[in-house]
N, C-alpha and C positions, 0 to 999 in steps of 0.2 A: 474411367473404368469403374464398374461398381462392384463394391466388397462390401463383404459380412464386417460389419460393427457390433453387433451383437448375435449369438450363436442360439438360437431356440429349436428345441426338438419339434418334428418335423407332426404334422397335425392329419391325421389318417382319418380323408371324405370314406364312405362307402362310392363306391362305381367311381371314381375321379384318384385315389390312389394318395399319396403321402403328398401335403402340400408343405412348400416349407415355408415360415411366417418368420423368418430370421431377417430382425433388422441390419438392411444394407446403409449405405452413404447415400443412399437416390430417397430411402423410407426416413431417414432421419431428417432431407431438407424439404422435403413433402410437409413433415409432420413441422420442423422448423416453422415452415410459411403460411400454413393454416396458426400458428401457434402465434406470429408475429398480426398476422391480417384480426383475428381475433383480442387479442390487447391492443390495437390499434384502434380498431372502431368501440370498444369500449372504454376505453381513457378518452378518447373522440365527440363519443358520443350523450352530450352532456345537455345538449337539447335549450341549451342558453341564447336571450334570443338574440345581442350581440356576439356572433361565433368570437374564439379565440382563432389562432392559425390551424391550428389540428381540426379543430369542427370545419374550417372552413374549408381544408383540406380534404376531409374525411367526405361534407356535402358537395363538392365540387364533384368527387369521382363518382358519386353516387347519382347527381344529375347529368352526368357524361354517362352512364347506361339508361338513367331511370328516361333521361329526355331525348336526349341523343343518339340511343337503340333501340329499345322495347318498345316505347313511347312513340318515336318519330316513324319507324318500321314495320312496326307489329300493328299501333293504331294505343291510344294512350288509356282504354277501357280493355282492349283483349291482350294487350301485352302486359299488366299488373300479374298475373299470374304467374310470369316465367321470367319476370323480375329477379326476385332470391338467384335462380340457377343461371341468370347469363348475370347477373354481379358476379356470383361466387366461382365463375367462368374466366371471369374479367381479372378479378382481384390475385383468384392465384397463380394464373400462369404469369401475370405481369412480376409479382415478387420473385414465382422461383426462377424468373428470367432476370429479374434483376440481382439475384441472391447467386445466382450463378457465375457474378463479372467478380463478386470479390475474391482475389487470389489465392488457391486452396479448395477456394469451397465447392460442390457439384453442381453441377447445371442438368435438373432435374429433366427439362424439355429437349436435354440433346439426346433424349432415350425415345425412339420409334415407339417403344411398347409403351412408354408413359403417354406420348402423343396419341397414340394409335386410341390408348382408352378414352382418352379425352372425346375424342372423335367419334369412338362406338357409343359412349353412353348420349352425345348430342345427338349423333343420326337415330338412337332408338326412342328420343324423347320426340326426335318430330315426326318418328312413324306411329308410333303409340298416340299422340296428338291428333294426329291426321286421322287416323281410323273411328277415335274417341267422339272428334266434331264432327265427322261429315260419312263414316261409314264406309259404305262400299264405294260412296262416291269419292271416296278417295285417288280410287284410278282416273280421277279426271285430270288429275295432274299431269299427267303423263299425254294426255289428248289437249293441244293447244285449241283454242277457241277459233271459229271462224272458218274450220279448214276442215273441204270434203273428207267423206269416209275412207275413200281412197289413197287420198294422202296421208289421213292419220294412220292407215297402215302400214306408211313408212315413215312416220314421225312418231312413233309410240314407242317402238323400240329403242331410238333414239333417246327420246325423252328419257325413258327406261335405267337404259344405260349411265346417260347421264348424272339420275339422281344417286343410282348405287355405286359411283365410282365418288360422291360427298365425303364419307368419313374418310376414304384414303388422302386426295386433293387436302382435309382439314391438317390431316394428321402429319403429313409427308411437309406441308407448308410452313407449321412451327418448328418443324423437329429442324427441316432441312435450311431453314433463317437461322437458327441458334447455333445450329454444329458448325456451319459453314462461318459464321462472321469469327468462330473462336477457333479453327483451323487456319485461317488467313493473320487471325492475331500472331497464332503460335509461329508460322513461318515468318512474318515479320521480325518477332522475340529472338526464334533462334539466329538470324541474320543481325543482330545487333551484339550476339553473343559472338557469332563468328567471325564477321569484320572486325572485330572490335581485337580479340584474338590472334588473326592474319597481322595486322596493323604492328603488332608488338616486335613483328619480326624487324620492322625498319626497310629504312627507305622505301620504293614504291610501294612497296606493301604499305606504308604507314597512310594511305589514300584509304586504308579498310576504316579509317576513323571517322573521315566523310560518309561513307556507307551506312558504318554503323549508327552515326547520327543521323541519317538520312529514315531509317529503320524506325529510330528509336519516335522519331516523329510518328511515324504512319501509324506507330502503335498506340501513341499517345490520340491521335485522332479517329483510329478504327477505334478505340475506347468508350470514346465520348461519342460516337455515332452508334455503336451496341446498346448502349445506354435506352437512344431514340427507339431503337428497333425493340427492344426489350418490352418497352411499353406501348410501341406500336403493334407486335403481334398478337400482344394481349389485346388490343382494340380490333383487331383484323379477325382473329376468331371469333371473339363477341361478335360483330358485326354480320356475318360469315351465320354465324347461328344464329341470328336475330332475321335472316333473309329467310332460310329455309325453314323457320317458324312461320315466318309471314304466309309463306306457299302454303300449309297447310291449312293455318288459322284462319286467314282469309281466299279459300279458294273460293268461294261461290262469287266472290268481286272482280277475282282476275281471270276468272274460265266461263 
């Protein structure tokens, strides 16, 4: 649930009405993980030309987007450009995915509306892209190559469709990995509390102690498998947005 941590008076747009800028728990581990990824690549980044662990750490992840996304996806001359933004893609959702497993703390990306932005501001950097390199020939996107006039005008729509239903599919995909693996933790959790409880009463019931052990397992391994996901959906979005850059960047190759 997210709650006020700090109480600020509320900031009055003209035509848009009072906005409130009152730091929540969701704005504190935002600021957290931008706060942790930044003294990380700066203590990191030391430019020495035996790395220590950290640089090697810090050039590792940076050649898993620099090589591995932009690079291998985009094309390793047109994709230096959008580099910075699918790192800074990469690097935060994967912290506030992993900043969200330790106990207490909030899971920034179990919020639709935090997901959702992620998702709007990528979909409008590759329609602003698209229009920037290629113009009006932009809607060629939408018209697959090779195929009479007559069928593209039942495959346009489609196409259509397909590309404006992108930020929901980006958005609904983080949000709905993250809520869901730590919904399945909590019913585990609370099954370890409650066999474990049952058990105390004796006799058959004392079988709730197997349960509860049985529980306490699954949690300890849906644990360590959130873990994986944590920094795999940080690579599935990158990824995700490194594709539909591609479609823009390089249409005159693939239409």
């Amino acid at each position: 649930m997210i709650h006020k941590i700090v109480d600020l008076p509320p900031v009055v747009i003209p035509g848009l009405g009072a906005l409130d800028l009152s730091i929540t728990n969701s704005v504190l581990f935002m600021m957290a993980s931008a706060a942790i990824i930044t003294v990380f690549f700066l203590a990191t980044g030391k430019g020495q030309l035996v790395p220590g662990r950290g640089q090697a750490l810090a050039e590792t992840l940076y050649n898993l987007v620099d090589k591995g996304l932009t690079g291998s996806m985009i094309g390793h001359g047109r994709g230096k450009p959008f580099l910075p933004f699918v790192f800074t893609l990469f690097a935060m959702i994967a912290v506030m995915n992993i900043i969200g497993l330790t106990p207490t703390f909030f899971t920034v990306t179990s919020q639709l509306s935090v997901t959702a932005t992620l998702a709007l501001m990528t979909f409008l950097i590759v329609v602003i892209t698209g229009f920037m390199r290629n113009g009006l020939g932009f809607f060629k996107l939408f018209v697959p190559g090779g195929v009479s006039l007559l069928m593209a005008c039942f495959l346009a729509p489609i196409e259509f469709i397909s590309f404006m239903v992108r930020p929901v599919t980006l958005a609904m995909r983080l949000f709905g990995n993250m809520i869901g693996g730590h919904v399945v933790m909590y019913m585990f959790a609370s099954f370890v509390i409650g066999l474990g409880a049952f058990a105390l009463h004796g006799g058959v019931a004392s079988l709730g102690f197997l349960g509860s052990a049985l529980s306490l397992a699954m949690v300890i391994a849906l644990y360590a498998l959130e873990f994986i996901v944590a920094f795999l959906q940080a690579f599935v979005f990158a990824a995700l947005t490194c594709t539909y850059l591609n479609d823009v960047v390089n249409l005159d190759h693939g239409h």
